[in-house]
ZAKETI-393730 format. One line per 3 residues: their letters; for each residue x, z, y of C-alpha. Coordinates in nm, 2 decimals, decimal comma, padded with zeros to 4 digits. Example, Ala and Ser with C-alpha at 12.3 -4.5 7.8 and 13.67 -1.06 7.14 Angstrom:
// residues 2
AS> 01,23:00,78:-00,45; 01,37:00,71:-00,11 $
// end
This chain:
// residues 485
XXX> 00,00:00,00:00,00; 00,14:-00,07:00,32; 00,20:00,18:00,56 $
XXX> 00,30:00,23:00,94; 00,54:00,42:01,11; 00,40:00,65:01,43 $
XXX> 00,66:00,58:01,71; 00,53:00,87:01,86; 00,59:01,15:01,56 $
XXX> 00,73:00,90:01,30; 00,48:01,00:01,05; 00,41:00,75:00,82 $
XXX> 00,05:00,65:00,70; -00,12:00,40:00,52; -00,25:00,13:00,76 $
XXX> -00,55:00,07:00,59; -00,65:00,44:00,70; -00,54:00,50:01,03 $
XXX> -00,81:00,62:01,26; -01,00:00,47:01,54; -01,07:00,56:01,95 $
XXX> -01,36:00,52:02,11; -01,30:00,36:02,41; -01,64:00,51:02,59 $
XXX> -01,77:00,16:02,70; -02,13:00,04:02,81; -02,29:-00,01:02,52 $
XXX> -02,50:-00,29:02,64; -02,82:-00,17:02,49; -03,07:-00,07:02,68 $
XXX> -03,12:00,32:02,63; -02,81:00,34:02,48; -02,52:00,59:02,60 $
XXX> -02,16:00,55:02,60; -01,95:00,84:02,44; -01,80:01,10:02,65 $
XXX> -01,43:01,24:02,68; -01,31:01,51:02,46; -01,07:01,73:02,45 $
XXX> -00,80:01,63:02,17; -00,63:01,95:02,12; -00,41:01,76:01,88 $
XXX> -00,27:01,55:02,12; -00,21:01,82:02,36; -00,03:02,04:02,16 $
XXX> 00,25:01,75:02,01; 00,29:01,61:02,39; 00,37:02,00:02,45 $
XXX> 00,34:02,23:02,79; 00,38:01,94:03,01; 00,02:01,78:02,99 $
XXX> -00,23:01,81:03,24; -00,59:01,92:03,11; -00,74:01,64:03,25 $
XXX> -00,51:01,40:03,05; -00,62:01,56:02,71; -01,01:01,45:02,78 $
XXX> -01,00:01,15:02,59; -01,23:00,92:02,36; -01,31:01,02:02,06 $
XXX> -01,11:01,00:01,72; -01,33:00,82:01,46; -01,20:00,78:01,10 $
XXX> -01,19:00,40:00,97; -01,48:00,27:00,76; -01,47:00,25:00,40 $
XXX> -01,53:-00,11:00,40; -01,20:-00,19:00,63; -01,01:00,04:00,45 $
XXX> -01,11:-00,11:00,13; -01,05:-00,47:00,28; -00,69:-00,43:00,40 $
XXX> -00,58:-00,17:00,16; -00,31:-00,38:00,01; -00,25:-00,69:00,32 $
XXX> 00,08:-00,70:00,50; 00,17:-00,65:00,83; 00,05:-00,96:01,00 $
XXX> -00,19:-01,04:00,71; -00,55:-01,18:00,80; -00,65:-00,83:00,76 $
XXX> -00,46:-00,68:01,03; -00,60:-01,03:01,26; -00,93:-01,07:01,43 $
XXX> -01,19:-00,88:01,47; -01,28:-00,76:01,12; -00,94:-00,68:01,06 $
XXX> -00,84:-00,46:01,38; -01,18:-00,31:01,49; -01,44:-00,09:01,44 $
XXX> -01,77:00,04:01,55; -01,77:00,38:01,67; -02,04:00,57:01,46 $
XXX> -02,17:00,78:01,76; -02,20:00,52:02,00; -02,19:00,19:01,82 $
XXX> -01,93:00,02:02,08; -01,65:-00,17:01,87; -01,29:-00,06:01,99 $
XXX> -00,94:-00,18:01,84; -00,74:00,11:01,94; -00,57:00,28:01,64 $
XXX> -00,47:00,64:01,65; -00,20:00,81:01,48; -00,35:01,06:01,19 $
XXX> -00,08:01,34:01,22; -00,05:01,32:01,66; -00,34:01,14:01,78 $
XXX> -00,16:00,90:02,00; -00,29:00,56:02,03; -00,05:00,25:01,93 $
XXX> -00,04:-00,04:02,14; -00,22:-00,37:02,09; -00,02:-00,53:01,87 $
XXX> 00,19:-00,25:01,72; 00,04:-00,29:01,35; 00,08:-00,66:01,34 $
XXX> 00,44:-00,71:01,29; 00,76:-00,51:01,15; 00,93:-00,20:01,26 $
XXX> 01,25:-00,12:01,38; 01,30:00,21:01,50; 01,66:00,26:01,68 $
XXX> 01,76:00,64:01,74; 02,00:00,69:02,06; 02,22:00,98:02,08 $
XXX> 02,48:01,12:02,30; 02,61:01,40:02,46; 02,48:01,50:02,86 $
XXX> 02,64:01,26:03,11; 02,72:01,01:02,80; 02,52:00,71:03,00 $
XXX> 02,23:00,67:02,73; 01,94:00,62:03,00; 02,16:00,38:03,25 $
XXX> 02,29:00,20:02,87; 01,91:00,13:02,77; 01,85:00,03:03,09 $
XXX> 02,11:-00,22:03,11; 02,09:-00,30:02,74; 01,69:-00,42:02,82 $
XXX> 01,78:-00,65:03,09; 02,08:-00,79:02,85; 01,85:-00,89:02,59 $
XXX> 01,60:-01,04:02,89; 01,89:-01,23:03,03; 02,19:-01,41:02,86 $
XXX> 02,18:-01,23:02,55; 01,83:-01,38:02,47; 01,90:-01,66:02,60 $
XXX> 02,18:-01,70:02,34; 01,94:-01,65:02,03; 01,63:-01,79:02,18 $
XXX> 01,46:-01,42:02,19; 01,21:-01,30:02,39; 01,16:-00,90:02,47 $
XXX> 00,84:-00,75:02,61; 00,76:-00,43:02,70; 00,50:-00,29:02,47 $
XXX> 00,17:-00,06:02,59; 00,11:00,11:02,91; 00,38:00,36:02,90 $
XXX> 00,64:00,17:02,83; 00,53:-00,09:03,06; 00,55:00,20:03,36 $
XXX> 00,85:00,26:03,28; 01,05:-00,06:03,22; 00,93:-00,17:03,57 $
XXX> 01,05:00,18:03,70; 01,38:00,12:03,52; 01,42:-00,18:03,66 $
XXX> 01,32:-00,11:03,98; 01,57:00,18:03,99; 01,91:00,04:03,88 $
XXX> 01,86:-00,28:03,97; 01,70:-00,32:04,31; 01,79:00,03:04,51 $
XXX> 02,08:00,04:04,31; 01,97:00,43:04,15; 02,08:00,54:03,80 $
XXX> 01,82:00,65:03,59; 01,73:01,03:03,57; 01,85:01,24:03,25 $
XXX> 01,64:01,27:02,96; 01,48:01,54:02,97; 01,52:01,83:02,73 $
XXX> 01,27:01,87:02,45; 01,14:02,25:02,57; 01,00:02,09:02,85 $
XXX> 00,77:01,83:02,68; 00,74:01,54:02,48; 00,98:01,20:02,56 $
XXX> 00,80:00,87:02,51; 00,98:00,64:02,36; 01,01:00,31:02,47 $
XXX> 00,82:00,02:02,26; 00,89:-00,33:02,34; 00,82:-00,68:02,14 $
XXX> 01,09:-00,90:02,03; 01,04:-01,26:01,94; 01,26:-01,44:01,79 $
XXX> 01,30:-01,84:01,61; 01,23:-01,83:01,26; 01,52:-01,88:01,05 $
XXX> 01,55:-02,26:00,95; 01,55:-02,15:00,55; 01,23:-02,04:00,63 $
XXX> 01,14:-02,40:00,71; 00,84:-02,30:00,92; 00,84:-02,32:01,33 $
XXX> 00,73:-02,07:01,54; 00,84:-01,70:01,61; 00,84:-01,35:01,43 $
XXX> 00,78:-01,08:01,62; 00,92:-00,73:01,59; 00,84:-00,39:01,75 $
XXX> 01,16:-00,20:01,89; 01,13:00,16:01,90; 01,42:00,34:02,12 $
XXX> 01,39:00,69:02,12; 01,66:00,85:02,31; 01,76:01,23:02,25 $
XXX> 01,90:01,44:02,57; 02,21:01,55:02,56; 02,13:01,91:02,61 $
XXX> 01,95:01,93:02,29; 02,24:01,84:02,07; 02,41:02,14:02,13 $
XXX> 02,08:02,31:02,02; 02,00:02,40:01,68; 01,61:02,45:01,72 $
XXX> 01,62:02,19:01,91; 01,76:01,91:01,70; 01,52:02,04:01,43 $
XXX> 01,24:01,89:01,66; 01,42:01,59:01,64; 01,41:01,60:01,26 $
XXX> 01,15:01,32:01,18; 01,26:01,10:01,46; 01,60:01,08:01,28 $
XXX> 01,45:01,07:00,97; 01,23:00,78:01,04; 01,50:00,58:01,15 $
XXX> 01,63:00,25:01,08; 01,97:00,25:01,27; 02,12:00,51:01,50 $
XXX> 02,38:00,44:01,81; 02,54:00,73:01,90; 02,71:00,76:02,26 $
XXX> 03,06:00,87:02,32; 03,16:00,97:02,67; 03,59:00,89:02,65 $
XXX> 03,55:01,07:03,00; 03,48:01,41:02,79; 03,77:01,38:02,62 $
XXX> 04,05:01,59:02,73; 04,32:01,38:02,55; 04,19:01,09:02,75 $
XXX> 04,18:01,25:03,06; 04,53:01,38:03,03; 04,64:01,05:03,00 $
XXX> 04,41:00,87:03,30; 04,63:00,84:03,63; 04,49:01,08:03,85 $
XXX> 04,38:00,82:04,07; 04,15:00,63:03,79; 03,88:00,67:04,06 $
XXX> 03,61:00,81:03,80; 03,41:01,09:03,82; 03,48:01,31:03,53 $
XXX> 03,18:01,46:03,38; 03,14:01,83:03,25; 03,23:01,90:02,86 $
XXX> 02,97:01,85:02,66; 02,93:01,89:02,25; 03,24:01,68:02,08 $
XXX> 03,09:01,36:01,91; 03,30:01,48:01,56; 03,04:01,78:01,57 $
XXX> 02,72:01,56:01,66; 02,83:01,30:01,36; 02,83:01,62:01,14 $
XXX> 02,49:01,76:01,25; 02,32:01,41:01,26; 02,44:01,38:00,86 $
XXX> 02,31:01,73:00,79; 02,01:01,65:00,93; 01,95:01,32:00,73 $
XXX> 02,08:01,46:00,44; 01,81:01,71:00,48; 01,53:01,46:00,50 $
XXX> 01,67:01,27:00,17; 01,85:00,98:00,36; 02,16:01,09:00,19 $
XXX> 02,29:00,88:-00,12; 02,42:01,00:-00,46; 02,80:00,98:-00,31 $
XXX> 02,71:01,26:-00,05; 02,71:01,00:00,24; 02,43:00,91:00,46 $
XXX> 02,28:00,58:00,39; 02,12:00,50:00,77; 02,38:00,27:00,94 $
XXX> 02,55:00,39:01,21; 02,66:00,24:01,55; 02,89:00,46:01,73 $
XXX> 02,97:00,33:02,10; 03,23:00,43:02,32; 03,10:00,39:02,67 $
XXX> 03,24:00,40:03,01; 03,54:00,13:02,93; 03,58:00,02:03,25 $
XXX> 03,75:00,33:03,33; 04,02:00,32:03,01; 04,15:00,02:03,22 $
XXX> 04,48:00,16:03,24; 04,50:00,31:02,89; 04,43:-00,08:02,72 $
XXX> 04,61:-00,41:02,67; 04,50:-00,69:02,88; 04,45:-00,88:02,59 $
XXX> 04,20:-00,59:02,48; 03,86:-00,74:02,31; 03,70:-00,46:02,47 $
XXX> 03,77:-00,63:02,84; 03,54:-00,95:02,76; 03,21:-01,03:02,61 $
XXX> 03,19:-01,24:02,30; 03,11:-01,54:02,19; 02,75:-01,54:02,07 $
XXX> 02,73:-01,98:02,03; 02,50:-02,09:01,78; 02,32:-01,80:01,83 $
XXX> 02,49:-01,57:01,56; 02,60:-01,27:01,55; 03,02:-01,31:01,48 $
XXX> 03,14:-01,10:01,24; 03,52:-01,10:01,35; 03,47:-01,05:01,67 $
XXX> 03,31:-00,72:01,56; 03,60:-00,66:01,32; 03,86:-00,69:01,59 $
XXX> 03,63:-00,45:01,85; 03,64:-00,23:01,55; 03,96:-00,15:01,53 $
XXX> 04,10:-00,16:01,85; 03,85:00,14:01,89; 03,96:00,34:01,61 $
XXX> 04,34:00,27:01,70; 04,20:00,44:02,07; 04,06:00,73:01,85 $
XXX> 04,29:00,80:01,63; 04,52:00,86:01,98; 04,28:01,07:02,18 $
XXX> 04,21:01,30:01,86; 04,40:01,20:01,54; 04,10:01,03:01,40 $
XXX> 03,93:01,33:01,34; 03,58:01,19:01,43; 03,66:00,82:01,26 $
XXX> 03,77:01,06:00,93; 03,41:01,27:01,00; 03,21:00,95:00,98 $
XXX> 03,40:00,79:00,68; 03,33:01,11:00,49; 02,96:01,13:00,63 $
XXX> 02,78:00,76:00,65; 02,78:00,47:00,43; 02,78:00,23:00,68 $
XXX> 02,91:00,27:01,01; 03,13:00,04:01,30; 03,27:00,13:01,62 $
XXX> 03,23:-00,02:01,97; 03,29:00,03:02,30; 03,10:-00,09:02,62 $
XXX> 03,03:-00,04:03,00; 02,70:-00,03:03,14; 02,81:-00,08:03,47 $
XXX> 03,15:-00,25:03,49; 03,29:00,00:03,69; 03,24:00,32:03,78 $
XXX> 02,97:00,49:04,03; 03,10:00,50:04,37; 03,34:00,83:04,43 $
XXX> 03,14:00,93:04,74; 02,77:00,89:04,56; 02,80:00,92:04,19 $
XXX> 02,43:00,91:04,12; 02,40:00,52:04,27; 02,53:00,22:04,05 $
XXX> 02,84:00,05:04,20; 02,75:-00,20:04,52; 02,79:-00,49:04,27 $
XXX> 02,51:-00,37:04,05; 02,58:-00,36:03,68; 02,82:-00,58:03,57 $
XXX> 02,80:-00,52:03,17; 03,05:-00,54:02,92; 02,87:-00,57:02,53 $
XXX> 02,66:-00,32:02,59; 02,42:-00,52:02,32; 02,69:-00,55:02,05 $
XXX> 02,57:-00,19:01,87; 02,23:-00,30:01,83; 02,31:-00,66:01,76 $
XXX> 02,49:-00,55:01,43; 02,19:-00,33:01,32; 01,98:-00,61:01,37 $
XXX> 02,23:-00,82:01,16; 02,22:-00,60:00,88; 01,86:-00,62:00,86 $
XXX> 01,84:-00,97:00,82; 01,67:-01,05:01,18; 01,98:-01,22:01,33 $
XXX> 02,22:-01,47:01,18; 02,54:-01,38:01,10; 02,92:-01,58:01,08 $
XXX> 03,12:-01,45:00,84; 03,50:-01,51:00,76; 03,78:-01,35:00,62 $
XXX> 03,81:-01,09:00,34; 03,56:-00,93:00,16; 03,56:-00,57:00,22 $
XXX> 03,38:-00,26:-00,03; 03,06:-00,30:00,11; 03,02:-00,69:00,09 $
XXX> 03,12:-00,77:00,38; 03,43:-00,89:00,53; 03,72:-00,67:00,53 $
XXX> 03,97:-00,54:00,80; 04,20:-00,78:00,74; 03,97:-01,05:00,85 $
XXX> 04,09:-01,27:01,13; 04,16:-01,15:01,48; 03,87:-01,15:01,77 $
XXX> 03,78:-01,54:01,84; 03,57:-01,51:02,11; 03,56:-01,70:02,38 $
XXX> 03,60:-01,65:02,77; 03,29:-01,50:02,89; 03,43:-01,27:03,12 $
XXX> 03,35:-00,87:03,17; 03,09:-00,98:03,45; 02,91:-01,10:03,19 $
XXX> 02,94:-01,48:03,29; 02,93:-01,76:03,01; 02,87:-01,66:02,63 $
XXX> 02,71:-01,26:02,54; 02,86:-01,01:02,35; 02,89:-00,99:01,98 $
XXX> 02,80:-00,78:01,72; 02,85:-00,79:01,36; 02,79:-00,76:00,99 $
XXX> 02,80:-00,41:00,78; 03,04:-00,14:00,83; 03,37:-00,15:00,81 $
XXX> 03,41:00,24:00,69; 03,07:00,09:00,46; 02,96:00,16:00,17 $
XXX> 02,91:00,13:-00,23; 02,56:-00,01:-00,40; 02,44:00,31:-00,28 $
XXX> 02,43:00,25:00,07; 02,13:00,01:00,09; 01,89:00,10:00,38 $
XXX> 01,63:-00,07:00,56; 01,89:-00,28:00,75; 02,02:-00,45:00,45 $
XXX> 01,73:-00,68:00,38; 01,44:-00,76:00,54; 01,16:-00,54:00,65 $
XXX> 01,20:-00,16:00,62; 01,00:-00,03:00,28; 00,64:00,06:00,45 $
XXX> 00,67:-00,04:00,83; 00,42:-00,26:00,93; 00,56:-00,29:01,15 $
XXX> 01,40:01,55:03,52; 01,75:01,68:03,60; 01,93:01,47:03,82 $
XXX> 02,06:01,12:03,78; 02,28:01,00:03,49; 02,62:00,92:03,49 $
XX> 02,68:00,50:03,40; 02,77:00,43:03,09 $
// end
């Protein structure tokens, strides 16, 4: 039976029995009376202390007929079931009024339109506080708007009301005043929506059909206060559970061996320290391994992206010939697997300097799959004299897209190139050939940034996950500004 994934509380229910809202319309019979609001304690109490009263009188929750749930019991996302008006509606049994608006069973919030239609992929963000994650969605969104869709012929919408608010806020913020985004804020003081959007992409010519498939993107993005709280990543526990790929954020900037060795003139702002990123790899595999995404080796099987951001300010710490100081080549609209190799290790030679590999070592012992980046939101640092404002310029991105590119990879929804050796997990080793991209500059000019195949610390038969194939098993598919990533 297929089910869906909540991107609210990542609960996972069949489709064919999620529940209904009444959307209190004119009934258009004479005599007859629309529903009233209620109060939905259920919502209210998983959106937390933050809710108005006013916002918990809603429609009423309805369960879904027999009949439907009968009909569609065993279709597939995008089946004929999910399509139409038998398929995606239902007449409220109190007023009569048909509504399409499906509700959550275990949090009572509604999905948008389309939600239930297509696939799933649901990307966890994590970082320490100050790490850039708001100002790197931000900047990742317009990437994949801009040249990076462009270069696979994808299309990315913002998905329901909320997330509609906010992408125009988002983009508002950064991109016309010139604002960084404000901090996530922590979980004690209320719920954090995450952010829904559509992307539509060419089917694959082996598919020998036109058209597009569409995918719903779910970013949830964890503040950076809560990872140094215990009770508080337990909140987080299903989120991370539910996920089909994780990027975690590392701020070089809170790094004390990289500081030490930054001319004191650099000319960035350096940040407070926050939790180490070898201690947030651990607690992110305990928690998985909690929640039975652990394999039989002892190693979590959810792929792994782990980003260092801020590059613009190692300028003086890397070669000019560094991959990290261009985008890649993204022609033909794949996804090149060198290139990745080569950003790969030119980040884990950086590591094992600033701390001896001590966090590459905690991910090989903890994931099955996992690759390492680096990327700048901005291009260069905030100004010194305002720090919360994006630099005159405006972002000037360096492959901020390359983390989720290679999830997307895995899962089958981008082409790949490979090349070179084959490594233990099936895909090319690390002695593949060097970078080959080509000369799109760190402006962001010409060809976008690359991302890859599986991980190169990757794993045995045992580290299959929902990124390895095609859809995921059962998806149907305010504290002060930021600093940059």
């Amino acid at each position: 039976m297929t089910s869906v994934v909540c991107p609210y509380c990542f609960d996972r229910s069949p489709a064919s029995r999620l529940a209904f809202r009444c959307q209190m319309s004119a009934t258009g019979v004479r005599g007859g009376k629309p529903c009233t609001a209620e109060q939905d304690t259920v919502w209210a109490e998983f959106v937390g202390p933050g809710v108005a009263p006013g916002r918990a009188a809603r429609g009423p929750v309805f369960e879904a007929p027999r009949d439907l749930v009968s009909r569609i019991a065993g279709a597939g996302p995008g089946s004929r079931a999910f399509r139409g008006r038998r398929g995606s509606r239902a007449d409220c049994p109190h007023c009569g009024v048909s509504t399409s608006v499906r509700v959550c069973l275990r949090c009572h919030s509604d999905f948008p339109g389309d939600y239930c239609d297509q696939d799933t992929r649901i990307i966890a963000l994590l970082g320490p506080k100050a790490s850039g994650k708001s100002t790197y969605v931000s900047v990742l969104v317009n990437e994949l708007r801009g040249r990076v869709g462009r270069a696979y012929g994808a299309s990315l919408t913002p998905m329901g009301g909320e997330t509609q608010r906010r992408d125009r806020d988002m983009a508002e913020d950064l991109y016309d005043r010139l604002r960084l985004p404000q901090a996530t804020r922590p979980v004690a003081l209320g719920f954090n929506d995450p952010l829904l959007y559509r992307l539509s992409l060419p089917r694959p010519r082996r598919m020998r059909a036109d058209g597009s498939r569409h995918t719903a993107l779910v970013f949830f993005d964890a503040a950076g206060e809560d990872l140094a709280d215990a009770e508080a990543m337990n909140r987080y526990t299903s989120y991370l559970a539910a996920a089909d790929g994780i990027i975690v954020l590392v701020d070089p900037l809170q790094s004390r061996a990289v500081r030490d060795r930054l001319p004191r003139d650099a000319g960035a702002a350096l940040p407070a320290l926050h939790t180490p990123p070898q201690q947030i790899a651990a607690d992110l595999a305990a928690q998985l391994r909690a929640h039975g995404r652990g394999s039989t080796g002892g190693r979590v099987t959810t792929p792994v992206a782990v980003a260092v951001t801020k590059t613009d300010s190692l300028l003086p710490l890397l070669d000019p010939h560094s991959p990290l100081l261009r985008n890649g080549d993204h022609s033909g609209g794949a996804v090149d697997e060198n290139d990745r190799l080569a950003v790969h290790e030119e980040v884990r030679d950086l590591l094992e300097g600033w701390d001896s590999g001590a966090l590459t070592r905690q991910l090989d012992r903890d994931f099955a799959r996992f690759s390492l980046f680096g990327l700048s939101a901005l291009g260069s640092p905030p100004p010194a004299h305002a720090p919360a404002d994006a630099p005159r310029s405006g972002p000037q991105p360096w492959r901020v897209e390359d983390p989720l590119l290679w999830l997307l990879g895995l899962g089958g929804l981008l082409p790949r190139r490979q090349g070179g050796t084959r490594g233990r997990d099936g895909a090319p080793g690390a002695g593949a050939p060097g970078a080959g991209a080509s000369g799109a500059g760190p402006s962001g000019a010409g060809a976008a940034g690359a991302g890859g195949a599986s991980g190169v610390g990757g794993s045995g038969p045992d580290g299959a996950s929902a990124f390895d194939g095609a859809a995921p098993a059962g998806s149907a598919g305010s504290a002060g500004s930021e600093a940059g990533a």
